[in-house]
ZAKE-102757 format. One line per field, with one value per residue (C-alpha): residue number from 0; residue in three letters; x, y, z. Coordinates in pm, 1 decimal, decimal comma. Each point is the difference from the previous one (the first is absolute). Example, Ala and Ser with C-alpha at 12.3 -4.5 7.8 and 13.67 -1.06 7.14 Angstrom:
2
k <- (0|1) .
r <- (ALA|SER) .
X <- (1230,0|137,0) .
Y <- (-450,0|344,0) .
Z <- (780,0|-66,0) .
***
This chain:
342
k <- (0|1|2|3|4|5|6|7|8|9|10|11|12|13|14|15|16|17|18|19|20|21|22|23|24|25|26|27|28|29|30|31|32|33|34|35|36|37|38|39|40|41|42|43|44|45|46|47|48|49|50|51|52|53|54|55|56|57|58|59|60|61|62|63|64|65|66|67|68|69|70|71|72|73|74|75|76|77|78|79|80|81|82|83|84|85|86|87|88|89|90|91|92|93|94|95|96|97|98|99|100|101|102|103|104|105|106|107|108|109|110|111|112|113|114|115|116|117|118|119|120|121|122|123|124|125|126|127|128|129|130|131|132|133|134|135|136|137|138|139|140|141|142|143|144|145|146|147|148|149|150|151|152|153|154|155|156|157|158|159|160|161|162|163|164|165|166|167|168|169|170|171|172|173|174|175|176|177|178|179|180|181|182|183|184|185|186|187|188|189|190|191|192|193|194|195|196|197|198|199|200|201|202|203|204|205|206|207|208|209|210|211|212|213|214|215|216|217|218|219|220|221|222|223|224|225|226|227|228|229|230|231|232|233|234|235|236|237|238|239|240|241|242|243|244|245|246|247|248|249|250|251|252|253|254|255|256|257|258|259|260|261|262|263|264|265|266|267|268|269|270|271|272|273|274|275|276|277|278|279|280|281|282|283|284|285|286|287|288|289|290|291|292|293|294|295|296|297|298|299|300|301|302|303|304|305|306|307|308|309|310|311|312|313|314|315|316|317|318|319|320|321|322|323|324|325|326|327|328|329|330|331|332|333|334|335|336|337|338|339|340|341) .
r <- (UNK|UNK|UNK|UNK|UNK|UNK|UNK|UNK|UNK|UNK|UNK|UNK|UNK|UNK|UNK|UNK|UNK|UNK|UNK|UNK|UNK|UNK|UNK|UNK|UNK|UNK|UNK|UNK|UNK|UNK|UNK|UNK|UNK|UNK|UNK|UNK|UNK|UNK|UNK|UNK|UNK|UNK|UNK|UNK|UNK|UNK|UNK|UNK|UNK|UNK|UNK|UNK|UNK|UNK|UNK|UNK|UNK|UNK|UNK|UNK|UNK|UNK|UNK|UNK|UNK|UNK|UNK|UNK|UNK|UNK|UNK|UNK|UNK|UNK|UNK|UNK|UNK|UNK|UNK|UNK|UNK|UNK|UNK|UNK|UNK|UNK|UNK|UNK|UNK|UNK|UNK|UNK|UNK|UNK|UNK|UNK|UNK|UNK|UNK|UNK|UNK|UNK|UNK|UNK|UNK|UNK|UNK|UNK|UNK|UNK|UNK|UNK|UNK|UNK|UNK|UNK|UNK|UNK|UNK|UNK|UNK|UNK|UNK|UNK|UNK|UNK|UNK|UNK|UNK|UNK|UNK|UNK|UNK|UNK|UNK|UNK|UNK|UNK|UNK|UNK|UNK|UNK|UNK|UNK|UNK|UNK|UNK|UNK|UNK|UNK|UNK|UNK|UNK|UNK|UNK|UNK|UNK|UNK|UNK|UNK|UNK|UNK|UNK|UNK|UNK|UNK|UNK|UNK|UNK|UNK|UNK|UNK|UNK|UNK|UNK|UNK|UNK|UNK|UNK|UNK|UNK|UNK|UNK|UNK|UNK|UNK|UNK|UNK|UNK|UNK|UNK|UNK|UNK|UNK|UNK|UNK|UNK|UNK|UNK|UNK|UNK|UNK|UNK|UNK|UNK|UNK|UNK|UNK|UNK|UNK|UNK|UNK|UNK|UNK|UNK|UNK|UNK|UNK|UNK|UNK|UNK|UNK|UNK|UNK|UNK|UNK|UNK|UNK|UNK|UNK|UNK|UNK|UNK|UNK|UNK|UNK|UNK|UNK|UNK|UNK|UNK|UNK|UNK|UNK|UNK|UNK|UNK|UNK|UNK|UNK|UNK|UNK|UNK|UNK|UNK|UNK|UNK|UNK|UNK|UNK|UNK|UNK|UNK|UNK|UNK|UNK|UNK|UNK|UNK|UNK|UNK|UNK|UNK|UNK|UNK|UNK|UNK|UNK|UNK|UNK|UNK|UNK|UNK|UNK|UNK|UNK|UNK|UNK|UNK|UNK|UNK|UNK|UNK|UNK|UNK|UNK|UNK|UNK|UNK|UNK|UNK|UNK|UNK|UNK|UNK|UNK|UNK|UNK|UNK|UNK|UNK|UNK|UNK|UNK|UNK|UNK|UNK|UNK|UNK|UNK|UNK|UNK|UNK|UNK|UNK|UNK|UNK|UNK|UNK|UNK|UNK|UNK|UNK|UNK|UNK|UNK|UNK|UNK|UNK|UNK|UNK|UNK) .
X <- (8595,2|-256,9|87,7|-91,6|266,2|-132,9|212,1|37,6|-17,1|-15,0|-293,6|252,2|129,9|-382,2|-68,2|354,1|-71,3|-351,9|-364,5|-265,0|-362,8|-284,8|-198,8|-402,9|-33,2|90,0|-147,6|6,0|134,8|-165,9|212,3|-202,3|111,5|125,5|218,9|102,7|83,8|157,4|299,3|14,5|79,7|271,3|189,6|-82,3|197,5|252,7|119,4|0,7|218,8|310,3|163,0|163,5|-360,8|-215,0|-330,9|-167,2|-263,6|-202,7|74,8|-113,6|-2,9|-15,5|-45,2|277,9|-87,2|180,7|271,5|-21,2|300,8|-98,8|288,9|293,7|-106,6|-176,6|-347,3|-120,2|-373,7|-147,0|-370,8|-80,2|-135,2|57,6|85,6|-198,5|-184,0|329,3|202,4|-268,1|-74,0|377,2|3,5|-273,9|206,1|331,2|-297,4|-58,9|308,6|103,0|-291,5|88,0|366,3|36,7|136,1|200,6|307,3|213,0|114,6|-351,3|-148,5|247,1|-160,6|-310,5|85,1|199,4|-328,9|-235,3|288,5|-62,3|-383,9|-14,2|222,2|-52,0|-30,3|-378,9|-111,7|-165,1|287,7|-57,6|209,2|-348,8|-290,6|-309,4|-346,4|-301,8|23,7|-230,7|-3,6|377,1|60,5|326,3|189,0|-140,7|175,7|295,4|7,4|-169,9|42,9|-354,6|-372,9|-327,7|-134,6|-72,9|-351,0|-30,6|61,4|-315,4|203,0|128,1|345,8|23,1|-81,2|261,0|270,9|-90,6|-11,7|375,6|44,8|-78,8|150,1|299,5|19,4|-121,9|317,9|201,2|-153,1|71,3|379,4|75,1|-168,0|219,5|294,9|188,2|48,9|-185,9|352,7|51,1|-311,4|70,1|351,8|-224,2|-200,6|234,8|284,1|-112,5|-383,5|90,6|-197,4|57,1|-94,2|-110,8|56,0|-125,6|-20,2|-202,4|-409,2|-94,8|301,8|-188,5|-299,9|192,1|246,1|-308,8|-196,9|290,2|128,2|-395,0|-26,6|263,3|-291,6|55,8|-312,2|-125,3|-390,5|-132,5|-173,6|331,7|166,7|-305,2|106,0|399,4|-147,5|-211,3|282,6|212,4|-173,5|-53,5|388,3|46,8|-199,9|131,4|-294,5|34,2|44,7|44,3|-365,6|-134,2|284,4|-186,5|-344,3|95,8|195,7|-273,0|-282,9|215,1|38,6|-440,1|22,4|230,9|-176,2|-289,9|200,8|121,1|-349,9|-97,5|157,1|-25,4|-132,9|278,5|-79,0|-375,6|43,0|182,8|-182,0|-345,1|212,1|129,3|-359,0|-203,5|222,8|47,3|-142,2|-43,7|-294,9|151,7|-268,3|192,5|304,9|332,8|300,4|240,9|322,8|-267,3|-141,9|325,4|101,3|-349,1|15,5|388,6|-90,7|-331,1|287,3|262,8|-115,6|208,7|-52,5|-325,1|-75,3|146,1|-129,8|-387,4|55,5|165,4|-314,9|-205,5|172,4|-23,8|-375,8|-41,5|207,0|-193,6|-346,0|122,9|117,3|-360,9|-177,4|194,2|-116,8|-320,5|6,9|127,0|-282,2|-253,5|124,3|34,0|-317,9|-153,9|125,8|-159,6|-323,4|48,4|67,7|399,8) .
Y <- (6951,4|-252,8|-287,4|-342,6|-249,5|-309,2|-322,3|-360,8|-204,0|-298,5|-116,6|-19,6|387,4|101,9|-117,0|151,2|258,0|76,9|-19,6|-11,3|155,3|-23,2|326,5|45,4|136,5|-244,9|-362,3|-278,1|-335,9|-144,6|-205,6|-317,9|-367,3|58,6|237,6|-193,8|-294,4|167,6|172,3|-422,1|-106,7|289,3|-131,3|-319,2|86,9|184,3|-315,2|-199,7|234,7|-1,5|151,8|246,5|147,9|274,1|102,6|368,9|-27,3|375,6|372,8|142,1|366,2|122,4|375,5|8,9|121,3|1,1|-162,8|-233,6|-188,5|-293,5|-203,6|164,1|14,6|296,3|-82,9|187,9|23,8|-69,7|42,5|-204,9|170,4|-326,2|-310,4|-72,4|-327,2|-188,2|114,7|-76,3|-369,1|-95,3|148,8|-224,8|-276,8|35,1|-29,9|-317,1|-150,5|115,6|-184,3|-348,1|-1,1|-300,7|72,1|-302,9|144,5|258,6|178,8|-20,9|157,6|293,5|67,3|2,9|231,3|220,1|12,5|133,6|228,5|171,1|-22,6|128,5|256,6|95,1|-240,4|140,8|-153,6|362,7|86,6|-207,7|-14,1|86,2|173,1|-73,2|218,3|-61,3|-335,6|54,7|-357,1|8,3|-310,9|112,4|134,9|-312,4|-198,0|170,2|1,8|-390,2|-187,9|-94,3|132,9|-67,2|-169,8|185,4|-126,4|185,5|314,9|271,1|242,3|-51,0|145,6|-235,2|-279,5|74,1|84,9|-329,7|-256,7|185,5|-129,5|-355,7|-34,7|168,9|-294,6|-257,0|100,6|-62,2|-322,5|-121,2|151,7|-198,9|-330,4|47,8|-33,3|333,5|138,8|327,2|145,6|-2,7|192,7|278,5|28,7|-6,9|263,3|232,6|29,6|-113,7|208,0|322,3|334,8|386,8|209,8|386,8|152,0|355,4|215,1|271,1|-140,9|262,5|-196,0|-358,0|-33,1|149,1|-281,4|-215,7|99,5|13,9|-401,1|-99,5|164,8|-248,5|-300,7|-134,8|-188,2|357,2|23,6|347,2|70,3|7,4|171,2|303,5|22,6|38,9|221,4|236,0|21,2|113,2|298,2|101,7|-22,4|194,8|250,8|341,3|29,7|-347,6|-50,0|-253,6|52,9|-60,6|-310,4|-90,5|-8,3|-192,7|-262,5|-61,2|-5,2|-278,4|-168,6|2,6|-133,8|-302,6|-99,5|-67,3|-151,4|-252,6|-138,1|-113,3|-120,7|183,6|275,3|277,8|-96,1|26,4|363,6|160,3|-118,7|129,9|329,1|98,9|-84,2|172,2|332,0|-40,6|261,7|-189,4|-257,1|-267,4|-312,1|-203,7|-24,9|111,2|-216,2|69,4|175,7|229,3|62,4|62,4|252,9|179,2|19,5|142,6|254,4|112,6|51,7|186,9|346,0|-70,2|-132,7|86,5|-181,0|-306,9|-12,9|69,2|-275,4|-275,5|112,6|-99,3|-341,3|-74,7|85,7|-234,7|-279,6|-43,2|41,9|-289,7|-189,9|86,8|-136,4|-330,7|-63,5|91,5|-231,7|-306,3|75,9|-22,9|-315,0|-201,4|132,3|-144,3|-320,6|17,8|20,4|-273,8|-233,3|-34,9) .
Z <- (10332,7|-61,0|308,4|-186,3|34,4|-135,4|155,1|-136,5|319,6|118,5|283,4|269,2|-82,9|-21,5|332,6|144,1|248,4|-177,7|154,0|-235,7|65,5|-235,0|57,1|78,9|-339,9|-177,1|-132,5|268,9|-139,0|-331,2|-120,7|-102,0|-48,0|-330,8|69,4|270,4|-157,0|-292,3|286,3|119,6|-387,9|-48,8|352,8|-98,9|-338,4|163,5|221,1|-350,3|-192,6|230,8|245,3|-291,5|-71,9|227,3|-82,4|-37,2|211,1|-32,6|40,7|362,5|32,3|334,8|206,9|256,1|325,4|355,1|130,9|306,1|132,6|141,9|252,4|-181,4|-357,9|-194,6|-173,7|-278,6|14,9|-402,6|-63,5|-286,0|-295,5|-293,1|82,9|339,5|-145,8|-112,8|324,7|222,7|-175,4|78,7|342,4|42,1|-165,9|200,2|319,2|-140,8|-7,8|355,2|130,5|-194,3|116,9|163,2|397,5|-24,4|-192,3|182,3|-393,7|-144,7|368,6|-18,3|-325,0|125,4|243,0|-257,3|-179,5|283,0|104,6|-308,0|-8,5|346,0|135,6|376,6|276,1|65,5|-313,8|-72,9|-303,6|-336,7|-292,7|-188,2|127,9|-184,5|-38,7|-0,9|244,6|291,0|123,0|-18,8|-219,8|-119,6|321,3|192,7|-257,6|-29,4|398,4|104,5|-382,7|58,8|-228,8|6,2|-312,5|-354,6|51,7|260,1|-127,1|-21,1|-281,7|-319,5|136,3|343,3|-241,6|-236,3|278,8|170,6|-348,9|-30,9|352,4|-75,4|-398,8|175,5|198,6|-268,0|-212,0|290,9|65,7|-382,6|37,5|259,2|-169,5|-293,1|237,3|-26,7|353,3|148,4|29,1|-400,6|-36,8|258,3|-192,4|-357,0|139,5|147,9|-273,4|-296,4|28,4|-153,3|-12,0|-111,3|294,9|-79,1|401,4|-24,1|279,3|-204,3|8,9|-311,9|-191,7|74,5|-182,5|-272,3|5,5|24,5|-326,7|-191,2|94,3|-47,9|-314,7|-126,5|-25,9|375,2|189,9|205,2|-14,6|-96,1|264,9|157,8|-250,7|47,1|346,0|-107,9|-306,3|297,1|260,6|-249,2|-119,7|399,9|-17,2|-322,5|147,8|117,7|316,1|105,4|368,2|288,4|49,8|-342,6|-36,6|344,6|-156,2|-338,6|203,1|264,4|-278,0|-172,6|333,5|29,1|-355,9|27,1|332,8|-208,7|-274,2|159,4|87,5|-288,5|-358,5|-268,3|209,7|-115,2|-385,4|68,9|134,0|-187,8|-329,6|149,1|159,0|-333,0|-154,5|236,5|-102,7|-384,6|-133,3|-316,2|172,2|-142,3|-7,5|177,2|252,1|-78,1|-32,3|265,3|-190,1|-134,0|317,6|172,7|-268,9|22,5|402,8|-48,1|-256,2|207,2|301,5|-237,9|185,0|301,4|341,3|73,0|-295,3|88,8|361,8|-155,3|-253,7|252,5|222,8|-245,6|-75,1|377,9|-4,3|-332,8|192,8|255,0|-167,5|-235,8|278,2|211,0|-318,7|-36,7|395,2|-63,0|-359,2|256,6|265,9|-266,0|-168,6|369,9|80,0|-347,4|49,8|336,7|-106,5|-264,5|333,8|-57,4) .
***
């Protein structure tokens, strides 16, 4: 029997006795101010339609993994497979509030401490309600842990700078809640009940990315370079000779490639254009667009795993040749204006 039990929840019964991880292989945050803003508006339009009205908020599919009790309670571990920029952004956001709550007021300080309760679950500050990837300097868990972040200027990636603006339009929003005159407490209870989301929990990994393609096919906001990745892992999973080892490889390949990624924007559009290109037997004249390069690079892998792990070789190598190039392109343009005595 195929285990997918899709559930219409509620933030508060996501975050029941769940712990969410967002694996290696996959993206680190991208979410940009748009999208950021856009999740403000639909709260924002939430809190204006009623107490009688919840909002759908996304679909999150996640690969259950162990169980860990923690005091008395039994945590389900969830790696995040859809839905890691949206659930990370109001993680972030429910940060945000617990660090305005004003100290003064005994009700609104028991909310605050409600709030990192949930964020943080073990008195070592080591167990977070969300662990991120792809954060070396640690801006997330230091925030989750201390409320505190360096500035977005600061940042020396395209990911730390987009995980650190969240930080500060997180706290923005807050700011302009509280100016309006509605309390900090409404918007927890907003956020918690009347945020809704379907959750896919499937403790079957080849089932995933199936779930995946087939919820991304439907016209939702999922790149295709991250759609080739679902499309690859999926035929190592169809696959009568996959193994632990070859699910290894792909997954630690993917982990190489988003560590570049996240470097630079528009880096994972960039590659796999010129990847595709580079093996079109066609020769086209000029770079391919990226559905058709994502469908090229999935039919080239169609022959099974060892397909799939010499093609997502390949996009790794292209990655970060494109990204070498860019660096190279910016070395060569500050040393021009150099020599023209800037």
């Amino acid at each position: 029997m195929i285990d997918i039990q899709p559930k219409h929840i509620t933030l508060a019964q996501l975050f029941q006795g769940r712990l969410f991880r967002i694996p290696q292989y996959q993206r680190s945050y991208s979410w940009g101010r748009k999208h950021r803003q856009d999740l403000f508006a639909d709260i924002k339009q939430v809190h204006e339609h009623g107490a009688d009205r919840s909002h759908f908020m996304a679909t999150v599919v996640g690969l259950r993994q162990k169980v860990e009790t923690i005091g008395t309670t039994a945590h389900e571990f969830i790696d995040i497979v859809d839905g890691q920029q949206r659930i990370t952004t109001v993680i972030l956001l429910l940060k945000a509030i617990a660090v305005a709550i004003d100290d003064s007021n005994l009700p609104d300080r028991r909310v605050r401490d409600e709030l990192n309760t949930s964020l943080i679950k073990d008195d070592k500050a080591t167990l977070l309600l969300l662990q991120t990837n792809h954060d070396s300097s640690d801006f997330f868990a230091n925030y989750l842990k201390h409320g505190t972040h360096p500035s977005s200027d600061d940042a020396e990636t395209i990911a730390d700078y987009e995980l650190l603006a969240a930080m500060e339009e997180c706290e923005q929003f807050v700011d302009s809640w509280q100016e309006s005159g509605i309390s900090l407490v409404d918007l927890v209870t907003l956020l918690k009940n009347r945020l809704t989301f379907i959750l896919h929990e499937i403790s079957d990994e080849s089932l995933v990315y199936t779930v995946f393609e087939v919820l991304n096919s439907r016209g939702l906001d999922v790149s295709w370079f991250d759609r080739l990745k679902s499309m690859l892992m999926a035929i190592v999973f169809e696959s009568s000779t996959n193994s632990s080892e070859i699910i290894d490889t792909v997954h630690s390949l993917w982990t190489q490639i988003y560590d570049c990624v996240g470097l630079r924007l528009g880096l994972s559009t960039e590659s796999l254009r010129f990847a595709a290109t580079l093996r079109n037997p066609v020769c086209p004249s000029r770079p391919m667009g990226e559905e058709d390069a994502a469908l090229m690079l999935h039919s080239q892998s169609m022959g099974g795993p060892e397909h799939v792990i010499e093609t997502t070789r390949w996009l790794k190598d292209v990655t970060e040749a494109v990204d070498r190039l860019a660096i190279n392109r910016r070395r060569d343009a500050l040393l021009a204006l150099l020599r023209q005595g800037w």
